[in-house]
N, C-alpha and C positions, 0 to 999 in steps of 0.2 A: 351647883353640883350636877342639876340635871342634865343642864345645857351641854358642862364638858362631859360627862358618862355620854352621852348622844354624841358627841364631837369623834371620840374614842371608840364606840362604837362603830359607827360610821366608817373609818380608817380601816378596824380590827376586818369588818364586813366586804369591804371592797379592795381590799390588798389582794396579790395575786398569790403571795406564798400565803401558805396555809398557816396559822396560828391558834396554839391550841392552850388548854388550862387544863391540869391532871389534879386531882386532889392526893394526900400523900398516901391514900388506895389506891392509886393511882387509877382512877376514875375519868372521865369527863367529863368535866363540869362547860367547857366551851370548844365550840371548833367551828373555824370561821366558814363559811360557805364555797371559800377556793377550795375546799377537800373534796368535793363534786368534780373536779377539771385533774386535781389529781388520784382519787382512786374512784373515784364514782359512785360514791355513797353521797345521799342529800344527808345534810348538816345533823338533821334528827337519826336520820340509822348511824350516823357516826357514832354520834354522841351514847348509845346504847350500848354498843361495841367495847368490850374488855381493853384494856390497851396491848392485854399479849397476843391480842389476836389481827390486832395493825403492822407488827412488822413479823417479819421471818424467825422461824427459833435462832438461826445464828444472829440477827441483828439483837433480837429482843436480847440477849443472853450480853451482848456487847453495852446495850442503852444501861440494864440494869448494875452492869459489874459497874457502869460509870459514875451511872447515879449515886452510889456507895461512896466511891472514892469520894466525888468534889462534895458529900456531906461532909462525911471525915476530914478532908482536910479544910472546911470550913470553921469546922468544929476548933481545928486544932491549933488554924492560923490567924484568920482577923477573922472572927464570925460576925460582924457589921459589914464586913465587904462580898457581898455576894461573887460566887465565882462561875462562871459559864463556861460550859465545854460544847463545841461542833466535833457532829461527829456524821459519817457515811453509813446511813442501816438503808435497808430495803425491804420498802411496804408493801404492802399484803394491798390488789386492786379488786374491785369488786365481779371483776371479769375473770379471777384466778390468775389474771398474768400481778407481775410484779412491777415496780419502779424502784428506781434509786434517788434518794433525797438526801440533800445537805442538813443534819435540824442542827439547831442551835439552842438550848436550854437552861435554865437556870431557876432557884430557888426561889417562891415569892415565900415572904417572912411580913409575922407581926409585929407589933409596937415590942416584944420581948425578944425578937431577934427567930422566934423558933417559925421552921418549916413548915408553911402551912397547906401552900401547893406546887404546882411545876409551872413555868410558863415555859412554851414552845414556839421556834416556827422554823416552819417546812419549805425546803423549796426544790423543786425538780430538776434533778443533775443529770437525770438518764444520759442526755447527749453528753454532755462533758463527759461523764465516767466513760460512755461508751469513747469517746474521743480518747481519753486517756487511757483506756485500756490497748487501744491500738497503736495508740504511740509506743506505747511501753512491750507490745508485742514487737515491734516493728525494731523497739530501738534493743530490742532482746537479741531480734532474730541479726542486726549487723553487729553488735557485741559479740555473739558467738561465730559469725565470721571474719569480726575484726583481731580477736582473742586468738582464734584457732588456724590463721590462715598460713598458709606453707612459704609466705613470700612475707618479707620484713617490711611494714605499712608502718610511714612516720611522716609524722607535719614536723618540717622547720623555717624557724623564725626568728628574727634577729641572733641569727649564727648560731641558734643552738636549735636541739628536736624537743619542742614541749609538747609531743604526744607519740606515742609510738607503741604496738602493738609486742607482746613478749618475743614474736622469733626475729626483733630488732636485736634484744638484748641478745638471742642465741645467737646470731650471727656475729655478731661481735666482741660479746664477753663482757661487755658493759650494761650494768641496773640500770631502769628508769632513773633514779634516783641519781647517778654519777654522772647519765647523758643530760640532767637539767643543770649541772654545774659547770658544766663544761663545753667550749666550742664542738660542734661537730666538725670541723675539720684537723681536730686532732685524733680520729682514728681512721683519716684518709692517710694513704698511702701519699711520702713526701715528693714523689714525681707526680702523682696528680693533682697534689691539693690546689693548685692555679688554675688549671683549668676547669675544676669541677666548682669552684669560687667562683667562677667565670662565668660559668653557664648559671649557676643560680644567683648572681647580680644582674645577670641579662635577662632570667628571665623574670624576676621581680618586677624590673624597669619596663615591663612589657614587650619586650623584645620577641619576635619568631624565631625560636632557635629549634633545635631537634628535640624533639621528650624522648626521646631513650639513647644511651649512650652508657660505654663501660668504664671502669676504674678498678682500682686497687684499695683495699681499704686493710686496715691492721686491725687485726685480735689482739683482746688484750693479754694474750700469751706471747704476743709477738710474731703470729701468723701470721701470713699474707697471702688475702683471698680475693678470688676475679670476683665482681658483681657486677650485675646490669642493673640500670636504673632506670626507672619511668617517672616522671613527673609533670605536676601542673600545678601552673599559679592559680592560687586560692586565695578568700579573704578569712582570717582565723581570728575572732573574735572583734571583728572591724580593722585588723592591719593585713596588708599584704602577706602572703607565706606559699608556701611548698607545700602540696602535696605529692607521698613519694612512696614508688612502689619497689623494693630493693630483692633481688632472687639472686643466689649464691652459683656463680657458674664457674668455680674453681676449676671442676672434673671435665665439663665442656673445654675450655681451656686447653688444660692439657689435653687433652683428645684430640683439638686442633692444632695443638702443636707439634704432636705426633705424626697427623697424618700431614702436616706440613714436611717435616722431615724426611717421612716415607715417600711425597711426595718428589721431593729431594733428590732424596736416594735414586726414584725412578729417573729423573731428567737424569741425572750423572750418565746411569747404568744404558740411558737410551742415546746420550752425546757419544758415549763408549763404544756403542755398537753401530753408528753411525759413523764415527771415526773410521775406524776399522772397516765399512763397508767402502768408504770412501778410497782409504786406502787401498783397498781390492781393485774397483777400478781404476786407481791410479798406476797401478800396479803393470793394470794390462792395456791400459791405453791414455797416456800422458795428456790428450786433447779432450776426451769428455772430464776428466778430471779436473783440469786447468776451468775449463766452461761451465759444471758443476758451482765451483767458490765462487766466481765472479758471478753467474748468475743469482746465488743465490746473496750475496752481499747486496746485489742492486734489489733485487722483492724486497730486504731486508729495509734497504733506503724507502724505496715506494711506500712498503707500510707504514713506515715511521712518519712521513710525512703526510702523509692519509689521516695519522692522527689513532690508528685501531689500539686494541688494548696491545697491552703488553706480553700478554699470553698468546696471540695470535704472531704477534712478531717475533716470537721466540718459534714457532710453531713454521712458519714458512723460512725460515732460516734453518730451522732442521730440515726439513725437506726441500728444500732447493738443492740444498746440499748431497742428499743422493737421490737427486730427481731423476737422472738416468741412472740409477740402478740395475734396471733392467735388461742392459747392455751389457750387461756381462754373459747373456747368453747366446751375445750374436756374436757369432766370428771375427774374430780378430783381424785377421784381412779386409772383410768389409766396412769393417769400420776406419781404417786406414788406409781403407781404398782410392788411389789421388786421382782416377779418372769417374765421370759420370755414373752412376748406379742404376743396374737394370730394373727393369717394375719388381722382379720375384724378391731382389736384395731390398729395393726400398719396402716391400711388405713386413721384411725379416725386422727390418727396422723400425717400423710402426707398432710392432708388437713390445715393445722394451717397456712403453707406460704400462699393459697389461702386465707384463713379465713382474714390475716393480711391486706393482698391487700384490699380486700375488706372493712375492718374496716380503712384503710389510705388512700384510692383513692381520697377521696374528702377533703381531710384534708389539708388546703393551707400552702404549705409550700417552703422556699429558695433551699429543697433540693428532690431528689427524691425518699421519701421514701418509700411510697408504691412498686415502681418497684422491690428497693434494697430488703424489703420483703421479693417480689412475686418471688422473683429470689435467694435470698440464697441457696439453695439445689440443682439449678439444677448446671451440670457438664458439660464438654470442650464434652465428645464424646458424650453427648445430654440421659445420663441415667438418671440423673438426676430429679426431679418433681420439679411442678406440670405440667408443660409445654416441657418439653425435648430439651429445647435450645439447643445450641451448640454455642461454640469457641466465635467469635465475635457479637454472639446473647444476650452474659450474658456481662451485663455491668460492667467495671472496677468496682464500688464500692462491686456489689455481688461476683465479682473472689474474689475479697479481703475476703472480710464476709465469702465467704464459706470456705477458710483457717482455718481462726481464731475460727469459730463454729465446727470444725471438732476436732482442735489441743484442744480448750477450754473443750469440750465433752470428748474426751480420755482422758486426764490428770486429770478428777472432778470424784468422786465418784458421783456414782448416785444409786438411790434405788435400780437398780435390779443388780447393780453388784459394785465392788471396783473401784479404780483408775486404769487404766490401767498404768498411767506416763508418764510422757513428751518423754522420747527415745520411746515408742513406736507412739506417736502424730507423732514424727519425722520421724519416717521409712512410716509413713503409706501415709504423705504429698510425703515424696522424692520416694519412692516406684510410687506414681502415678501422679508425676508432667508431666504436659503436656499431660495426659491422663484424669485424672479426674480434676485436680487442674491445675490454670496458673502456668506454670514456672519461669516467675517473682516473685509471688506472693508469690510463695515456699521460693524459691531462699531468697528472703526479709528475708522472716520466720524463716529460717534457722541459717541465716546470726544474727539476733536478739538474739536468745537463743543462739549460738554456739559463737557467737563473743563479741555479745553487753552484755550479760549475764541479757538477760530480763529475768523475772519471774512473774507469777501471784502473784496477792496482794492474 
């Protein structure tokens, strides 16, 4: 007996948790020598120590209501089966600071079954607790912006959303509860559901595809509403899935399709007034007129095959089209003048880019026509009028304009002389590409009549 009491001792002595023995005064009758490493008392100032003065009033108050219960329900279940409960209290250190311990305790009983002391033991949580307190700050603080966030947050996974944030549900109309039974792409809208299938089987499969793109999706009142989507492949609980960030952009939407319209409205109202200016001209002199459409029909060619948006080609087709506008304020005579033109009349005439500018400056429009105007004539080494631009001063759409009024001019008979003909338009563009005329522009030009076998109407 003495052997194993030394055996037990020895264990109780050099264990690292604290283990301790309360009598049912709850006294100390033992505490093992690791209570030095956790509160800093040696083994004898422990043991002298009241036990309520080991842990905190709120632990002590928690240990005791405990110790109640697992007698009581000792008493009242198998009282041969001793019952142990762990619990979280925080001990009082001899430094005044505190620590948190896991203890573990239970009843020691005699040969009658009755209560004779407590055995305990201790072990040091601080880090964990502190660990879990942080987690659980942490996992607080994305709760309440996964909870309250203004954009609809949901993981989907095998075709349906098994997690999703409430303004999923506002957005849609659908509970937690109905989106786990149900495919999510039953409240896409039925002209998307393929492509939006499409993109989230591509990007499971790992594929690079774009993370944000829009759709239609149904409310379950039978609305239909614009959304953008953001998402990324994620692993959700070791399978493949969606993470996805959903914001309601009905109102955007329509705003854009408004100003799409207004849009609209403006091209109409500015082809109208371009007609009609065109007509003006045509009006009073049949030759700029005539030279005007074809000119601007071939910029229109050039650009197209340049490859430029679309909104640039719509943009120098309006303005080709009354490039000389400003010819409506030189005399009529002069401009149908069929012999040689004196310096003071070619002056008269150089001012009509000016004149245009001035007559489109304020005229609202998608494209910028005035500029395109005020700039047809002038050229790359800045010889050019009215202003002597140079290279990257003359905007793409006037490089282009000036090609096209140059090649359209030599090739057109005009009052004071014959046709000159398209081979000589061509020597005179390629003769001075890169010097008077863009090189690309040429080049285009070239390519068009030599290859495409353009022709003027």
């Amino acid at each position: 007996m003495k052997e194993s009491e030394n055996k037990y001792r020895l264990l109780a002595d050099n264990v690292s948790d604290v283990i301790f023995i309360l009598d049912m005064n709850l006294n100390y009758t033992y505490i093992s020598p690791s209570v030095k490493f956790l509160r800093g008392y040696e083994p004898e100032e422990a043991l002298k120590q009241p036990a309520i003065k080991t842990l905190t009033p709120t632990s002590w108050d928690l240990a005791r209501k405990t110790l109640s219960e697992v007698m009581e329900l000792e008493k009242s279940e198998h009282p041969d089966i001793p019952i142990s409960r762990t619990l979280q209290l925080e001990v009082n250190r001899k430094d005044g600071t505190t620590v948190w311990t896991e203890m573990k305790f239970s009843f020691i009983r005699n040969e009658d079954q009755q209560p004779v002391g407590i055995l305990g033991v201790t072990r040091d949580i601080t880090d964990r607790r502190r660990m879990e307190d942080e987690l659980r700050e942490s996992e607080e603080k994305y709760r309440t912006l996964f909870e309250n966030a203004g954009e609809a947050i949901f993981v989907a996974q095998g075709g349906k959303l098994v997690f999703l944030n409430p303004k999923t549900a506002m957005l849609t109309g659908y509970s937690r509860e109905e989106f786990a039974s149900m495919p999510f792409v039953e409240f896409i809208y039925t002209d998307d559901r393929d492509m939006v299938m499409d993109r989230y089987l591509r990007r499971l499969n790992g594929e690079n595809i774009p993370r944000q793109y829009s759709f239609r999706v149904i409310h379950k009142n039978g609305d239909v509403r614009w959304v953008e989507l953001e998402t990324v492949r994620i692993n959700w609980k070791g399978k493949p899935a969606t993470l996805n960030f959903m914001g309601d952009i009905t109102n955007r939407k329509q705003t854009e399709e408004q100003l799409l319209a207004s849009l609209e409205q403006l091209r109409r109202a500015v082809k109208t007034t371009i007609q009609v200016m065109g007509s003006a001209v045509e009006s009073r002199d049949p030759y700029t007129a005539g030279h005007q459409i074809r000119s601007a029909d071939l910029a229109r060619a050039i650009a197209t095959e340049m490859g430029l948006p679309q909104e640039k080609i719509d943009g120098i087709r309006m303005a080709g089209s009354i490039h000389d506008i400003g010819k409506l304020s030189i005399p009529a005579e002069i401009l149908a003048k069929p012999t040689k033109l004196h310096e003071i009349e070619f002056s008269l005439i150089k001012e009509h880019a000016r004149i245009g500018y001035e007559m489109l400056k304020d005229v609202e429009s998608p494209w910028p026509l005035a500029e395109i105007v005020y700039q047809h004539h002038e050229r790359l080494d800045g010889s050019g009028y009215p202003r002597h631009l140079k290279g990257e001063e003359i905007c793409m759409e006037a490089r282009i304009m000036a090609v096209a009024d140059v090649v359209e001019a030599m090739a057109s008979h005009r009052p004071y002389r014959p046709s000159l003909g398209i081979d000589a338009a061509m020597k005179e563009i390629e003769k001075n590409s890169g010097i008077l005329y863009d090189p690309d522009v040429v080049d285009t030009c070239l390519r068009l009549f030599h290859e495409k076998g353009y022709q003027f109407d």
